[in-house]
ROZA-968291 format. One record per residue (C-alpha): residue in one letter; x, y, z. Coordinates in steps of 0.001 Angstrom, whole numbers, plus 524288, in hexadecimal, padded with zeros to 5 digits. Each point is the difference from the previous one (the first is absolute). Layout:
<rs>
aXYZ/...
</rs>
This chain:
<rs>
x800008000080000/x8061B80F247FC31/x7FEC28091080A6A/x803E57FE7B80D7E/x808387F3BD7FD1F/x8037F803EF7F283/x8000D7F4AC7F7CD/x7F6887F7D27F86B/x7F6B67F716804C6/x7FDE07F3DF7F5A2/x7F3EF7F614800ED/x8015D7F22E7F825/x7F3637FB9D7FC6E/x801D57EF667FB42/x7F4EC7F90A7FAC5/x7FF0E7F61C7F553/x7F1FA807BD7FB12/x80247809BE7F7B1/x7F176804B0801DB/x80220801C380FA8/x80D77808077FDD6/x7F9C7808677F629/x7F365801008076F/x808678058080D35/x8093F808F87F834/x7F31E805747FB3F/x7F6F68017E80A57/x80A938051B80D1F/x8064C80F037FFA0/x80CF67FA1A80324/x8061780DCA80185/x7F650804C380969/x803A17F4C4809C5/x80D20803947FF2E/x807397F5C17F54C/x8084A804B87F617/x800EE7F4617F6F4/x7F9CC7F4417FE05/x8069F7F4BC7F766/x7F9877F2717FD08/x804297F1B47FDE2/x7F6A87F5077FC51/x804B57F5158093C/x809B37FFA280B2C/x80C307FAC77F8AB/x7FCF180E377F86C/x7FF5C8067C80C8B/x80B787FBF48049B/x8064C804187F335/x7F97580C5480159/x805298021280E7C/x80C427FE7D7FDA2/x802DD8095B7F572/x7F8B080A54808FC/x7FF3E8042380E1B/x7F07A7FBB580332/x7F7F5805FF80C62/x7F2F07F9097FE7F/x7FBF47F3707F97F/x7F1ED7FE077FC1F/x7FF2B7EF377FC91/x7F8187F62C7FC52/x801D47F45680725/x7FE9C7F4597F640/x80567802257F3C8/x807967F7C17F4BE/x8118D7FE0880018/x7FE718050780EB4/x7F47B804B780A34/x8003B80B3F8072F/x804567FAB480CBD/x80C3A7FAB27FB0D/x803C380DE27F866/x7FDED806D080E67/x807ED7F6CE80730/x80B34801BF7F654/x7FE2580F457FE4F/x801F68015980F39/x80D957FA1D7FFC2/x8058880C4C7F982/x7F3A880937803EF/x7FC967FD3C80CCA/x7F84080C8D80114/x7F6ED7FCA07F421/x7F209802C280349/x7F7717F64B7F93E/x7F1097FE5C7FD14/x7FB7F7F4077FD61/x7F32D7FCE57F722/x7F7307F47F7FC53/x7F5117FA4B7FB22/x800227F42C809B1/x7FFB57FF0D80E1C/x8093D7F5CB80482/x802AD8021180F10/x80D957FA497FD06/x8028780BE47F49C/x7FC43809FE80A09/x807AF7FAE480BD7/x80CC87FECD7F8EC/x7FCC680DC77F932/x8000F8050280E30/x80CD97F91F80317/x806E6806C67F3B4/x7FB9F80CBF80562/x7F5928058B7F6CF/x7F7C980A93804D7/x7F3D37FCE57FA42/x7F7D97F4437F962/x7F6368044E7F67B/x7F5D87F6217F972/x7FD4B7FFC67F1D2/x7F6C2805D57F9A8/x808C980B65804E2/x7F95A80AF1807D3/x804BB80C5C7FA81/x7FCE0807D480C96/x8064E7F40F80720/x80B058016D7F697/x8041F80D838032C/x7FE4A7FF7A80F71/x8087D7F5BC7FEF7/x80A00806337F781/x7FF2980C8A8089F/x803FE7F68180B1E/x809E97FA6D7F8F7/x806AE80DAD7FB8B/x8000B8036A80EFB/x806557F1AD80165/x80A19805087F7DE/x8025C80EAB804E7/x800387FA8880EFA/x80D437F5DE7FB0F/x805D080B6F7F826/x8000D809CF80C3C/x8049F7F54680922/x80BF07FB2C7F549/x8018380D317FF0E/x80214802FD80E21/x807CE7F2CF801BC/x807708042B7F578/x803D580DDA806C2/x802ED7F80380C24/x809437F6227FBE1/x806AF80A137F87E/x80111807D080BCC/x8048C7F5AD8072E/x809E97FA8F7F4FA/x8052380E107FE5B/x80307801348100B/x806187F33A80299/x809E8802A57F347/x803BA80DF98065D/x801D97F95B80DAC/x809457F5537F91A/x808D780D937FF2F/x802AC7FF5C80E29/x805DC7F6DF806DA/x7F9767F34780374/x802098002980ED5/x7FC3C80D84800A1/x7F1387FB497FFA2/x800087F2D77FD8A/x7F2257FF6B803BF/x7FAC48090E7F910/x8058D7F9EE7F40F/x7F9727F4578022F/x7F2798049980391/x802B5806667F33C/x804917F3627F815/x7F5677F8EE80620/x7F537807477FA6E/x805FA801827F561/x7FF267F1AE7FD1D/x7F003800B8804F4/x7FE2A809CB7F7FB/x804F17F79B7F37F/x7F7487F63B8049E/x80B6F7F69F7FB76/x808087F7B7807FF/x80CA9808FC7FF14/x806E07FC7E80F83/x80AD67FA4A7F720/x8018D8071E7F5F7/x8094E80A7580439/x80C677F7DA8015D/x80952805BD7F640/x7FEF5810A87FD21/x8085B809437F813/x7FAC880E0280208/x8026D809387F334/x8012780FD8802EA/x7FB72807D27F3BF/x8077080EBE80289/x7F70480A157FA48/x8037680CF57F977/x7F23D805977FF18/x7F7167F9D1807AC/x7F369807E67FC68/x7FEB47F98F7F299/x801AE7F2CE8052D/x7F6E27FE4480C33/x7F4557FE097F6E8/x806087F5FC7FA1E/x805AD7F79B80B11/x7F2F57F7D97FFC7/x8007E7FC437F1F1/x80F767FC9A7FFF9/x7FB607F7EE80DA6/x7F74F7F9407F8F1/x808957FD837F507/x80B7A7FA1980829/x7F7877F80E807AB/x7FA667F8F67F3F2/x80D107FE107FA18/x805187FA0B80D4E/x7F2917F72280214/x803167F51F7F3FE/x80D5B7FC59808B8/x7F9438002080D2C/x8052E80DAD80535/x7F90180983805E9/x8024C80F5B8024D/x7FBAD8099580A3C/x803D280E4D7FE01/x800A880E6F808AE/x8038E80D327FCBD/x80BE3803A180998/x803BE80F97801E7/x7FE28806C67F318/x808587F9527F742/x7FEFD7F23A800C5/x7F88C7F6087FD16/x801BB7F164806E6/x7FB067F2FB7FA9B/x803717F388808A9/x7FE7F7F3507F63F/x7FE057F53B808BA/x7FD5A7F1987FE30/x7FCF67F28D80855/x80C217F9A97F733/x80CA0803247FB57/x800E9806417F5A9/x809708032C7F240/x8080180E257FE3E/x7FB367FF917F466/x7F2468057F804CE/x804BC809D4807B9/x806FA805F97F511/x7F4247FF407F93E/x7F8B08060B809FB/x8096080C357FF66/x800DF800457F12A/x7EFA18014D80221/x8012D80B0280732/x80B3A807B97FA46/x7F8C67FF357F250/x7F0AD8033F806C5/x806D980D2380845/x806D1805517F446/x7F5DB806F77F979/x7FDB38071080B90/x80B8F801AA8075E/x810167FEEE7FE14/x8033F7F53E80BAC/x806F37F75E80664/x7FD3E7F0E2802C7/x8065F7F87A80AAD/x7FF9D7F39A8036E/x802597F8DD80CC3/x804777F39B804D0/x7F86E7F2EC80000/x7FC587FF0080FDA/x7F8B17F4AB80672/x7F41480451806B1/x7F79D809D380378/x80964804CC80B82/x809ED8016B7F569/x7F9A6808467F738/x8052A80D3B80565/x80F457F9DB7FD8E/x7FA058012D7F231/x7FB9580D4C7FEAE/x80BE780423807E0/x809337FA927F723/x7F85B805997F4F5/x800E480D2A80575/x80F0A8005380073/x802217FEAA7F130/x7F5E480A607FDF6/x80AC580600806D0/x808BF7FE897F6B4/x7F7898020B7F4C8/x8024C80E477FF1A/x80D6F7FE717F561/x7F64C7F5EA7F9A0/x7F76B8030C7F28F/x7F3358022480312/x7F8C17F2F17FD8C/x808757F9CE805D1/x7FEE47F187805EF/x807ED7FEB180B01/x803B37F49180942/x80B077FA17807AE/x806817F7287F4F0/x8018B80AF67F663/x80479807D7809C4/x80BD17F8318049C/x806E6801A67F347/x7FF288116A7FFDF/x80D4E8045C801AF/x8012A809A380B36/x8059D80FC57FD3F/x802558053380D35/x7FB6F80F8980504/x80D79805557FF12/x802B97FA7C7F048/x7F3B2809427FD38/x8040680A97806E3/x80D048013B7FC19/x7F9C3801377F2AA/x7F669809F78046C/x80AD8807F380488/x807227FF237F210/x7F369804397F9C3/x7FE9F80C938078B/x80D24803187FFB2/x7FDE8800777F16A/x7F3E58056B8019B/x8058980BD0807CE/x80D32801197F51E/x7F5408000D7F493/x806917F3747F9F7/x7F40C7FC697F9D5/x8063D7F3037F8F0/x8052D7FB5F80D95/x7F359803A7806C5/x7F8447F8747F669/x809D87F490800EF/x7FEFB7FE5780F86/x7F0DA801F97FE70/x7FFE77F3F67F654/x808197F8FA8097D/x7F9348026080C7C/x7F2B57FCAB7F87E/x805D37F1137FB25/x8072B7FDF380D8E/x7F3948062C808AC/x7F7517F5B37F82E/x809217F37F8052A/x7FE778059780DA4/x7F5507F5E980587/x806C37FD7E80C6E/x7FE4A80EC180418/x7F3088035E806A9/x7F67B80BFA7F827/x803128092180B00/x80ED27FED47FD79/x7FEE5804887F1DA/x7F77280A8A80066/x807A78055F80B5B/x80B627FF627F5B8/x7F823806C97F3B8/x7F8DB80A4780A82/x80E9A8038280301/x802107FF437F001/x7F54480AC77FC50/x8017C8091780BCA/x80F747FFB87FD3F/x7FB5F803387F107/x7F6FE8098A804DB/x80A478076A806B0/x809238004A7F4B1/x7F68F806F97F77A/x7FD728092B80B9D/x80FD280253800D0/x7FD598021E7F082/x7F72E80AB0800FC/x7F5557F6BF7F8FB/x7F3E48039980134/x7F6137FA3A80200/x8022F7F233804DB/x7FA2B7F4D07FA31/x7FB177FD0D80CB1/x7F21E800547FFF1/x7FB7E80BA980A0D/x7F5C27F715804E2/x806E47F31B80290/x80CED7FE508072A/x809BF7F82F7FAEA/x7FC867F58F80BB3/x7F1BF7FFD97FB17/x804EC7FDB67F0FE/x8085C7F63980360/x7F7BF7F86480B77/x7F47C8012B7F58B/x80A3D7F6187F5C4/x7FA4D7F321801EE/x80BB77FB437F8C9/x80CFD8019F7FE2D/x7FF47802387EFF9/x7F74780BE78037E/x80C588067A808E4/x8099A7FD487F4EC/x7F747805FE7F624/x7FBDA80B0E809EC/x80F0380316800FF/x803637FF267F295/x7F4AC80B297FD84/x8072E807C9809C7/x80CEF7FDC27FB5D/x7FAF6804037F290/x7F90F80AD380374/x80B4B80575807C8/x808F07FFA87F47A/x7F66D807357F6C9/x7FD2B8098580A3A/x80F87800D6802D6/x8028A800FB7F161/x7F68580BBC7FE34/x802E5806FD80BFC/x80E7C7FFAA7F8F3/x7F9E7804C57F351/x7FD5680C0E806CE/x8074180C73801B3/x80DA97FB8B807AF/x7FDE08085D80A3D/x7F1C97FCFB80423/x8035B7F23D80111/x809D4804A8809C3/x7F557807ED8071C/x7F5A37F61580146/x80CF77F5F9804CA/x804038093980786/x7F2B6801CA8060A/x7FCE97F27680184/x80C227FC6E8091F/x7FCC380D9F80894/x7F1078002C801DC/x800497F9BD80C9C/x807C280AE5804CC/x7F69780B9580522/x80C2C8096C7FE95/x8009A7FCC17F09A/x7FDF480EFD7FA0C/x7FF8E805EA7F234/x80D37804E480390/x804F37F38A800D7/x7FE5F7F8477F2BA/x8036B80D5A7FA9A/x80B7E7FD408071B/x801477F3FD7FA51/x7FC188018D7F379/x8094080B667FF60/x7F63580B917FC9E/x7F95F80C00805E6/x7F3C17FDEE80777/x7F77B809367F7B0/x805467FB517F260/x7FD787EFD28064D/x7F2A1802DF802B3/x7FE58806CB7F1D1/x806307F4987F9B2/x7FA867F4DE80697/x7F23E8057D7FF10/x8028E801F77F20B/x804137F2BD7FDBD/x7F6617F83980732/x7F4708098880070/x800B87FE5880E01/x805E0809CE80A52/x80C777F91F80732/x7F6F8800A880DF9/x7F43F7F8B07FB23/x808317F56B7F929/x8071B7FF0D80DA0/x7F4D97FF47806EE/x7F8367F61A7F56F/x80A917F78E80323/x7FEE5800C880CC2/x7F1567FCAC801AD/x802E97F32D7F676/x809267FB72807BF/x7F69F8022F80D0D/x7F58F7FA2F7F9E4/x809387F4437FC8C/x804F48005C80D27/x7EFF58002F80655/x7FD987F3AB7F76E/x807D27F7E580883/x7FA197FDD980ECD/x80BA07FF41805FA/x803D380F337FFA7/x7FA01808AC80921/x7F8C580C437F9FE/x808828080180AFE/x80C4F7F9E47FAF5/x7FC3C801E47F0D0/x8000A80FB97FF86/x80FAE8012E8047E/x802167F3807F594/x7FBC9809587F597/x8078680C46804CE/x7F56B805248095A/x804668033280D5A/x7F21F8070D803E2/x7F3D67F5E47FD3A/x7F4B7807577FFBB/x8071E808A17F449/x803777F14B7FA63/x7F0427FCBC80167/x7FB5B80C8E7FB26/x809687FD887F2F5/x7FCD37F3C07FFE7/x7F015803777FF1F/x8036F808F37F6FA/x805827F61B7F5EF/x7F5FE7F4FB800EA/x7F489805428061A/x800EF7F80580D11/x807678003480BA2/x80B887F60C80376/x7F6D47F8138084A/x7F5357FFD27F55D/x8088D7FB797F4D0/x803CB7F3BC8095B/x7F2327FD6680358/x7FC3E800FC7F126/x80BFB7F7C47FCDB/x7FAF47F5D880A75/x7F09D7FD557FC3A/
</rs>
């Protein structure tokens, strides 16, 4: 039935006279009672045909008919159907035919000649038959899912941490499946799915459930799954026997290829444990090559075997690199820079033994040191993104391909930015450097990069403004509320600290200029940063 439940409801009507199945598909409003379709067979070897091919709610039957009678079609329909509401109908009235009508279930026994009226209050009964199993599959549905998806999150603790809760929890679990299942979690390998963007993907986790568990079913495995924090997904495969690798990989092939329309990821698999006390070893050991995972490709299948032949690359052989790239970073060897970026990319990408936190600490040192070389530059302004620190951009990488690319734009960017600044008249590059190794200093003055530049203070301010369009004070102080707004972007600095970073030794003057420029005080531009 549509509506409230939100799928079809069916009625089989099976009778070897053509004249009586005609006669009823003429003579009842079968949409006004609620039934959607109606299909019809002539004797119960059709029927069964019929039922098969189609889901069926009701079944309207004669009892004796030719190849097979009706009683025989019911009891064979409710081997796969259990829930199949059937009427039974016919022209003799054999105590015997009723009583074993009654045993199969049927809801109603209706003499021939058929009684329309007594036709449709028994059809009206039977479509209430039917709406009263949906709503209580339905809710038995909802609870063993509830229950399934609880018991696999509490398999992510611990065992001994509540044993008993996790088997209350196994326990109805196996009521609930109204199967014999005490044995059947003897051997368990828990897969962790690592999620990049989980949004697209929760309204899918049913269907690729679903999916698994009927791949897993023809070789006698089962699966329970849970959501765990925001970015994982857990499935525990379980089984009452031992069981072949081979499945397992199959299992993770399964879900690599079902997330990847939605999401980049990571798949891990645990180890094969023995028992339902044993699962969490599973998981656990799962968890720690999602650890690793971060130098991996994105799709990515990872467990212990494979990982036993990666070749380790220790913190220090990356950092010594690091420091040869900024060293030719800050020289403007552009050939050596790109060189060392190549090779910390190739080496960074063999470094599975180092943990995630370890290598972005190493590439957050990377783009703040590049930062501060095009400050020192007089570039302007950074490629920094005013609204994202540098430990946002590179905590927001959920691999380490998107830090190597992410500093290759940089290092590009810096170049052509260095290259044009050098275009330039000679002697505003030297300003702008000049300016952007002093603008922390509150003492830095006009008189001083005339000083430096070697030129009267009056004809400095004529030339620079007629160079850049710009008078020499607002570029200095432009600069100044970049770098602050930089500086804001990161949580650690305080807001009192920030104003003598920029040159500022008074900090309402630094939060009235700083107003002035964006609109919003100090304190506002961090909250707007942080929603």
């Amino acid at each position: 039935m549509r509506g409230e439940i939100g799928i079809i409801m069916t009625l089989l009507i099976v009778d070897d006279e053509e004249l009586t199945r005609q006669g009823i598909l003429g003579s009842v409003d079968f949409a006004g009672l609620g039934i959607d379709q109606i299909l019809s067979a002539r004797d119960g070897a059709e029927g069964i045909r019929i039922a098969c091919e189609q889901p069926v709610d009701l079944l309207l039957s004669d009892i004796r008919m030719p190849k097979m009678d009706g009683l025989t079609m019911v009891s064979a329909l409710q081997k796969t159907n259990p829930n199949l509401v059937t009427i039974f109908m016919s022209g003799y009235t054999d105590r015997e035919y009723v009583k074993t009508a009654l045993r199969l279930g049927a809801v109603n026994y209706i003499d021939k000649p058929i009684d329309i009226e007594e036709l449709r209050n028994a059809l009206r009964k039977a479509v209430s038959q039917v709406q009263a199993n949906r709503l209580q599959q339905d809710s038995h549905k909802r609870s063993l899912e509830q229950i399934s998806e609880t018991l696999a999150f509490q398999l992510t603790v611990p065992y001994a941490q509540d044993a008993d809760r996790v088997d209350r929890l196994w326990a109805d679990y196996c009521s609930y499946c109204r199967e014999d299942k005490e044995d059947n979690f003897l051997y368990v390998n828990s897969i962790v799915v690592q999620l990049e963007d989980v949004s697209s993907v929760i309204p899918q986790l049913p269907s690729i459930h679903q999916g698994l568990a009927q791949m897993l079913a023809p070789h006698g495995l089962h699966v329970i799954s849970s959501e765990k924090h925001l970015y994982y997904v857990v499935y525990h495969i379980y089984s009452g026997q031992r069981y072949q690798p081979r499945q397992i990989e199959l299992a993770a092939n399964f879900l690599r290829e079902a997330f990847l329309p939605f999401s980049r990821s990571y798949v891990a698999v645990g180890e094969m444990e023995r028992g339902i006390s044993r699962a969490y070893l599973s998981f656990q050991s799962a968890v720690l090559l999602l650890q690793r995972a971060f130098s991996c490709p994105p799709g990515s299948i990872l467990n212990q075997t494979d990982w036993s032949e990666i070749p380790e690359v220790s913190l220090s052989d990356l950092q010594d690199l690091g420091r040869l790239l900024t060293d030719a970073l800050a020289d403007g060897r552009k050939e050596d820079a790109n060189q060392y970026r190549a090779e910390l990319s190739d080496l960074s990408l063999k470094s599975r033994a180092l943990l995630p936190s370890q290598i972005k600490s190493l590439y957050i040192d990377l783009f703040r040191e590049l930062d501060h070389i095009r400050e020192k530059q007089g570039i302007v302004p950074s490629p920094l993104t005013p609204t994202e620190s540098v430990m946002d951009q590179v905590n927001a990488c959920f691999c380490l391909d998107d830090l190597n690319r992410g500093l290759k734009d940089r290092i590009r960017a810096y170049f052509e930015d260095l290259s044009s600044q050098k275009a330039e008249n000679q002697t505003i590059y030297l300003i702008r450097s000049y300016i952007g190794q002093h603008y922390s200093q509150s003492s830095l003055s006009v008189k001083d990069i005339a000083d430096y530049a070697n030129l009267s203070v009056s004809y400095l301010c004529t030339f620079f403004k007629g160079e850049t369009g710009q008078t020499l004070n607002a570029y200095l102080t432009d600069f100044r509320m970049e770098r602050a707004k930089q500086l804001l972007s990161d949580p650690r600095n305080r807001i009192s600290e920030i104003s003598g970073m920029v040159g500022y030794n008074d900090g309402n003057y630094f939060s009235k200029s700083f107003r002035k420029s964006t609109g919003l005080s100090p304190t506002e531009f961090r909250e707007k940063l942080w929603k």
